[in-house]
C-alpha angles and dihedrals in degrees: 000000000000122000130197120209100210131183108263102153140039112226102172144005103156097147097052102267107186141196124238091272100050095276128144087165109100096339093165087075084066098063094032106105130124093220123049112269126189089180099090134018154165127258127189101228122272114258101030119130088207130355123195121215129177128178124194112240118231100288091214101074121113139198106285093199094235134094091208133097106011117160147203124181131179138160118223142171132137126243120278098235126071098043091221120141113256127210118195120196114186116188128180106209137185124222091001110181104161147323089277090051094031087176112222125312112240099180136349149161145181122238098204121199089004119196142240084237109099106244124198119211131199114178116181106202121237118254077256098048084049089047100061088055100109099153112034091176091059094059121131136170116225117203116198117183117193127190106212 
């Protein structure tokens, strides 16, 4: 049976991450639902060299037994106005506490030069990548945003 790891926590937004409407109150409840919305979003603030975001996974997801098909799907683009490279970096971790105890990556990757053009990923993690997972209700996204 599928399961869907959600945002249901901020961690951290040390660097003033914000909502579509100015927020950096509960912002994961922005990028909570369970069908894809353009309608609202979260920005890392303009100005900022580099700005850290992490977002709590559903807690309730358990071990499927199975190394295959899992998922992890995310829209991103930068803002139009301000012409300044953007580097995004996008990390699922295991047992994050905080920027000092990161936990263990399980999986990242860098979006270099990204565009103005909204992009949609979808990265399906390797048997090995699946394997590592020893505590799925300890799952969180980090989000890591850096102005070249």
């Amino acid at each position: 049976m599928p399961q869907f790891g959600r945002p249901i926590a901020d961690v951290i937004n040390a660097n003033h991450w914000l909502d579509n409407l100015g927020s950096s109150v509960t912002i994961f409840d922005t990028i909570d639902e369970t069908v894809l919305s353009t309608a609202d979003w979260i920005q890392s603030s303009a100005g900022l060299t580099t700005a850290v975001y992490v977002t709590q996974l559903t807690s309730s997801l358990e071990d499927p037994v199975s190394s295959a098909n899992h998922v992890i799907r995310y829209t991103y683009r930068k803002a139009t106005s301000g012409g300044a490279q953007i580097n995004l970096t996008v990390e699922l971790r295991q047992n994050y506490v905080s920027e000092v105890s990161l936990g263990t990556t399980v999986w990242s990757t860098i979006h270099t030069n990204i565009s103005s053009v909204q992009s949609t990923a979808a990265i399906t993690l390797t048997a090995l990548e699946a394997d590592s997972i020893t505590a799925y209700s300890s799952l969180s996204i980090r989000f890591v945003s850096n102005q070249v």
